[in-house]
N, C-alpha and C positions, 0 to 999 in steps of 0.2 A: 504493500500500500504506500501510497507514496505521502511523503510528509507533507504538511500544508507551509506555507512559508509564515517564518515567523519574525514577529519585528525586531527590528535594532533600536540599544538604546540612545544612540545619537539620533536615529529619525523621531526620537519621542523626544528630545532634546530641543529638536530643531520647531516642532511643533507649537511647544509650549512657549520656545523663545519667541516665536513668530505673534501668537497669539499673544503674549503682552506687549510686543512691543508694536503693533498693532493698536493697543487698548491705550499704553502709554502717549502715543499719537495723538488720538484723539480726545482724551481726555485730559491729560496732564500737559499736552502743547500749545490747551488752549490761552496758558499764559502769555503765548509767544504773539498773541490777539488781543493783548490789552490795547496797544495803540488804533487798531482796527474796530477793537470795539467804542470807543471813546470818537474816534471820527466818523464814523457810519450813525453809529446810535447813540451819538450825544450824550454819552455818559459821563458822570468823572471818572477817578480812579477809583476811588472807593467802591464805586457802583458797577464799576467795569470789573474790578476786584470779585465782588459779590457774584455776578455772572459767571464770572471765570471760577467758584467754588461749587456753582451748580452742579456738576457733573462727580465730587468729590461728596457731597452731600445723596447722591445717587447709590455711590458707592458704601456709604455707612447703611444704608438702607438692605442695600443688596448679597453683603460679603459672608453673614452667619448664614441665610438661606442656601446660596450656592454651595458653601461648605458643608451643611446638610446633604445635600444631592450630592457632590461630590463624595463623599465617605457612603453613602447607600445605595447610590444607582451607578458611581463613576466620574470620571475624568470627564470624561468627552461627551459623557450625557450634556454635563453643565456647560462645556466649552460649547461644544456646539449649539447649543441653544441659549446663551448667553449673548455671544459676539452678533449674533445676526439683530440682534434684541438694540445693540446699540448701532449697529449697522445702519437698519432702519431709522432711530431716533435722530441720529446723524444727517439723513437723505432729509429728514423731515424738516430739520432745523434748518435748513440750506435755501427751503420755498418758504417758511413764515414768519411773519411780521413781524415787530412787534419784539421788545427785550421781556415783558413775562413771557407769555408762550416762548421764546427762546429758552427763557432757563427752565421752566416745564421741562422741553425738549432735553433738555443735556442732563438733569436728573435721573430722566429716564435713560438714558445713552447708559450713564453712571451706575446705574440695577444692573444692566445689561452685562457692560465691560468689567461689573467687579469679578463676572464669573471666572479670571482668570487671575486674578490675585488668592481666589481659595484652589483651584484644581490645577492650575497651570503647575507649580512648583508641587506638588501632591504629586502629579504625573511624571515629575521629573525625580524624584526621592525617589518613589517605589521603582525605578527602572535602573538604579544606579547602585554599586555597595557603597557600603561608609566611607571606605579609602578612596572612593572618585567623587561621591557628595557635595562636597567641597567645591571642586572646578563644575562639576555639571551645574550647582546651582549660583557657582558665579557666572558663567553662561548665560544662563536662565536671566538673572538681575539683572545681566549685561543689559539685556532688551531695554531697562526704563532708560540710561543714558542713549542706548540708539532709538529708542522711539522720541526722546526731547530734542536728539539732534538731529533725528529727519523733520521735526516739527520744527525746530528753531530755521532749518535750510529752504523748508517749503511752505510754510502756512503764512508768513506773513509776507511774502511773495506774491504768495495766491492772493491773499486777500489785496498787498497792494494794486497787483495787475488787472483780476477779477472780480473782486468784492470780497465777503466775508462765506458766499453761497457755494464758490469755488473751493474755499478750506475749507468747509464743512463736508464737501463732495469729497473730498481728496480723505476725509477721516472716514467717510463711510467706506465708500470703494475698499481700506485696507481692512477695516473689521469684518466685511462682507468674507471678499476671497480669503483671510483668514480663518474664519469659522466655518466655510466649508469643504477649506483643508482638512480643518482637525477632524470635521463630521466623517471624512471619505477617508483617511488613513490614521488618524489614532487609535490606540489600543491599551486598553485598559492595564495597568499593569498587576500581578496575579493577589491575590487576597491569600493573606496569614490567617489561618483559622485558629482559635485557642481550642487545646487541647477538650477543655469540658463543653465546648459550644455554648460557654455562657459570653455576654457581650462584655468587653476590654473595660476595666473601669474606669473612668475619667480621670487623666492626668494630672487637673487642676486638686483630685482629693489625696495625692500622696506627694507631698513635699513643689505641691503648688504653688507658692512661693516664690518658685524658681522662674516658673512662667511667668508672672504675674508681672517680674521684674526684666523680667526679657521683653514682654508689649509694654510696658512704659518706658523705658532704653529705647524702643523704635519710634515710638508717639514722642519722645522729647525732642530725639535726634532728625525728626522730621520736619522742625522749625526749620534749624539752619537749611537744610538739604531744600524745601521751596522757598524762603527768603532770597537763595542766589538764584534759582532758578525761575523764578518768577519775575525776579526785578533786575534779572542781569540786563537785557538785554534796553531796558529803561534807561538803569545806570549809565551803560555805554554811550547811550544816543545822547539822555539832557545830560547828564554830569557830563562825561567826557568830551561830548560834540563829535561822535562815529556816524556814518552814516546808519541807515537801519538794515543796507545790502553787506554793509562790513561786518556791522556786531553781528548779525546772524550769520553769518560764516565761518567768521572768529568761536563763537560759541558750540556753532555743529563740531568742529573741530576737541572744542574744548570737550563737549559732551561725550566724544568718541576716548577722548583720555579718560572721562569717569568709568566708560566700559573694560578701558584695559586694567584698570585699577582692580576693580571686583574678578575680574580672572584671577589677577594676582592673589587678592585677600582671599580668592576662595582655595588656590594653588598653597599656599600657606599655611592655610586651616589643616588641608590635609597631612601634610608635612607633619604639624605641629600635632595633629591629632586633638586638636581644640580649637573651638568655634568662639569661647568668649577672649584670649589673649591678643590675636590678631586684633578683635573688636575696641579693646583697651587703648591700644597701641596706637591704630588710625585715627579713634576718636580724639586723642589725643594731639597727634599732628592736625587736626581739625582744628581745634581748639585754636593752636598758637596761630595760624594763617589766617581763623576768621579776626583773631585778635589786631592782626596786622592787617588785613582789610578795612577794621574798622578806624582802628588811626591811618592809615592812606587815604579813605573817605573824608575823615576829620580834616587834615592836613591838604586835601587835594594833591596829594603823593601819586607819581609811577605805581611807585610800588602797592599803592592800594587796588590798581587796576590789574597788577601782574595775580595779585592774591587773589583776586575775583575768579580770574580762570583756573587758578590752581585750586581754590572750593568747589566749584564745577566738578572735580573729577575726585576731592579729598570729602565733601557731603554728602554724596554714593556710595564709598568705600565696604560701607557696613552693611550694606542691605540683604548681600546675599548671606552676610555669616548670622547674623537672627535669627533669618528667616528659617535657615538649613538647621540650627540651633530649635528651635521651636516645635518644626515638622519633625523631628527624630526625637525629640522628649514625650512628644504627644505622640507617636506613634502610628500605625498604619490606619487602626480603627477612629482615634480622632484628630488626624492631622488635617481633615478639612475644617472642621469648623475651629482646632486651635490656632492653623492661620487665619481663618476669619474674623476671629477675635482679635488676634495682632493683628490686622487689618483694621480694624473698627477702631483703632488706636490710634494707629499713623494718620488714617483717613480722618479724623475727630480732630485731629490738632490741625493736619493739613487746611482742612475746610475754614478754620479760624485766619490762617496766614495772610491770604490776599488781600480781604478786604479790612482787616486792621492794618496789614504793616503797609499798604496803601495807604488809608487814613492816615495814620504816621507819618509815613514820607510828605505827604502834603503839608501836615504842619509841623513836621521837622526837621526832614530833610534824612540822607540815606544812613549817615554817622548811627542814632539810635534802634535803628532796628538790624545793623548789623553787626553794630553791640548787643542787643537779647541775643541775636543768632548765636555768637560766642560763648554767652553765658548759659545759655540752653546744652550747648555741647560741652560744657561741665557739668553740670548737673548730669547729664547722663554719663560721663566716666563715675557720679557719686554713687549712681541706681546699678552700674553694672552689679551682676553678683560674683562674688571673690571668686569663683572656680568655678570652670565647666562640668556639666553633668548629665553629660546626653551621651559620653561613649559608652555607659551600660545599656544605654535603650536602642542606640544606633541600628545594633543587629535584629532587631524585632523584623524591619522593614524588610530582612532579607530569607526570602521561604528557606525553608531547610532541603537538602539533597533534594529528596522524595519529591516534594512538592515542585519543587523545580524541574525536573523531570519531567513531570503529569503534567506541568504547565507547558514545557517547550513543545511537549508530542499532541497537546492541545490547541497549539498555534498561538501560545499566549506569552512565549517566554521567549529568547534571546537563547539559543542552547549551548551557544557559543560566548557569554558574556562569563 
């Protein structure tokens, strides 16, 4: 009988990357449309801010449900039925009126596209052992810096050449052919059965603690990380006097450094065999640059400008090791919803950023809000927790012989990984 062909874990790699950085496009690029939204729709910042968290506000909405279906129907259930969700809302924002109905619109994009912040990196764990974890879901994280720096190189192009109808197209288009990628070649990866067939106990009741302080470390550290990314490209133009053609090139660039960074930190992790020291280490170098950021800003310094681009790729650094941290503590049976939960974190503080450190800027200019940024990335070296504690749970995620076996000759397993 002949064997069914069975997938690889770099195609399920390539999926998941695909589908955030897809989702990242158009949701998190819509910062790179503050200027588009303020000249089209007569907004201030503030208000353009507010619009531009719409779709982050979607996402708080959306991230425990998906995580739910993820952990009981699958990966690719939620994926693909997810991205097409914001697909649509995307296509829809592009013909209507009007800034309520718009952020209506991107709310709903935000339900949609959360579905790949809980299943995407879910699909990528269970495909991967502990000793590749690491790089696969730096990989993975790589997507949020390539989906900011295809949106920093393309959307406000679009908009300036086309309107705002154009970049709206340009976000559906990707979430579309994305999600029915993942629908037409993803594959679930194989389910760990416990031994008594009773269900896995919840993570959060034995030395919960640990999680608890791993999603508030990513909700902190998620200030700095949209403070540069949402007002760099600002910065560049009114503080510095760049074109809006230069900073967004300068920055896709820069953005593409934040992607080789999380390789790195993830290539490291595994090395190290630990997910929170690298974390320590980066946050750290965060720290002192956004410090120096903020007296360059102060001072009207070079050197405030060269820091900007180096936050760029030092406010990413961590994303993947949390995450991979998080998904391997909580295990196979609840790593969707206990990334949804981290999720509900990041997205909680994110959705605050724009339209206050907006407000800010307007009446103070860029000096104090990227001073909080600084001091937010302290505070999260204070919340890390002293010691990793996820390489006893690591191997849960990986079936034993037997099961591996009955999975590859099933068509579900990688017989060669």
């Amino acid at each position: 009988m002949k064997r069914p062909r069975t997938p690889r874990s770099w195609l399920m790699l390539a999926l998941g990357t695909a589908g955030q950085t897809a989702s990242t496009t158009a949701l998190y690029g819509l910062m790179y449309l503050l200027p588009a939204f303020q000249r089209e729709l007569g907004l201030s910042l503030a208000a353009a801010g507010l619009l531009v968290a719409c779709p982050i506000a979607g996402i708080l909405l959306g991230l425990i449900g998906w995580g739910a279906v993820a952990d009981l129907y699958g990966e690719r259930v939620a994926l693909s039925a997810g991205l097409p969700v914001a697909a649509g809302a995307m296509a829809a924002a592009a013909a209507v009126p009007g800034a309520w109905a718009l952020g209506a619109l991107l709310v709903l994009a935000g339900i949609g596209g959360s579905s790949v912040h809980s299943a995407s990196g879910r699909l990528v764990i269970g495909w991967f052992p502990p000793g590749r974890r690491g790089v696969a879901m730096g990989v993975r994280q790589a997507s949020q810096p390539l989906g900011t720096a295809l949106a920093a190189a393309v959307l406000p192009q679009a908009a300036e050449h086309f309107g705002l109808s154009a970049a709206f197209g340009v976000c559906a288009a990707l979430c579309g052919v994305t999600g029915v990628a993942i629908a037409l070649l993803a594959v679930d990866p194989p389910r760990v059965g416990r031994p008594t067939g009773e269900p896995a106990p919840s993570p959060y009741g034995e030395d919960g603690g640990y999680l608890w302080r791993l999603h508030a470390v990513a909700a902190v550290l998620c200030v700095p990380q949209f403070v540069v990314t949402g007002f760099a490209l600002l910065f560049l133009t009114g503080a510095r006097g760049w074109s809006a053609a230069t900073a967004g090139a300068v920055l896709a660039a820069a953005n593409l450094s934040g992607a080789a960074v999380r390789l790195l930190a993830g290539w490291w992790s595994d090395a190290l065999g630990s997910r929170v020291r690298p974390m320590r280490l980066l946050a750290a170098a965060t720290a002192a640059d956004l410090v120096l950021l903020t007296a360059g800003a102060a001072w009207h310094s070079p050197a405030g400008t060269a820091a900007l681009l180096l936050a760029t790729g030092l406010t990413v650094s961590t994303n993947g090791l949390h995450n991979t941290a998080v998904a391997e503590f909580a295990g196979p049976a609840w790593a969707g919803r206990a990334l949804g939960v981290h999720g509900m974190g990041q997205h909680a503080a994110v959705a605050l950023v724009p339209p206050l450190a907006g407000a800010l800027i307007t009446e103070r200019g860029y000096t104090p809000v990227f001073g909080a940024a600084a001091a937010a990335t302290v505070l999260a070296l204070a919340l890390l927790p002293p010691s990793d504690r996820t390489a006893r749970r690591a191997a849960a995620w990986t079936p034993p012989p037997t099961d591996r076996r009955r999975a590859a000759e099933s068509g579900q397993l990688d017989s060669r990984r």
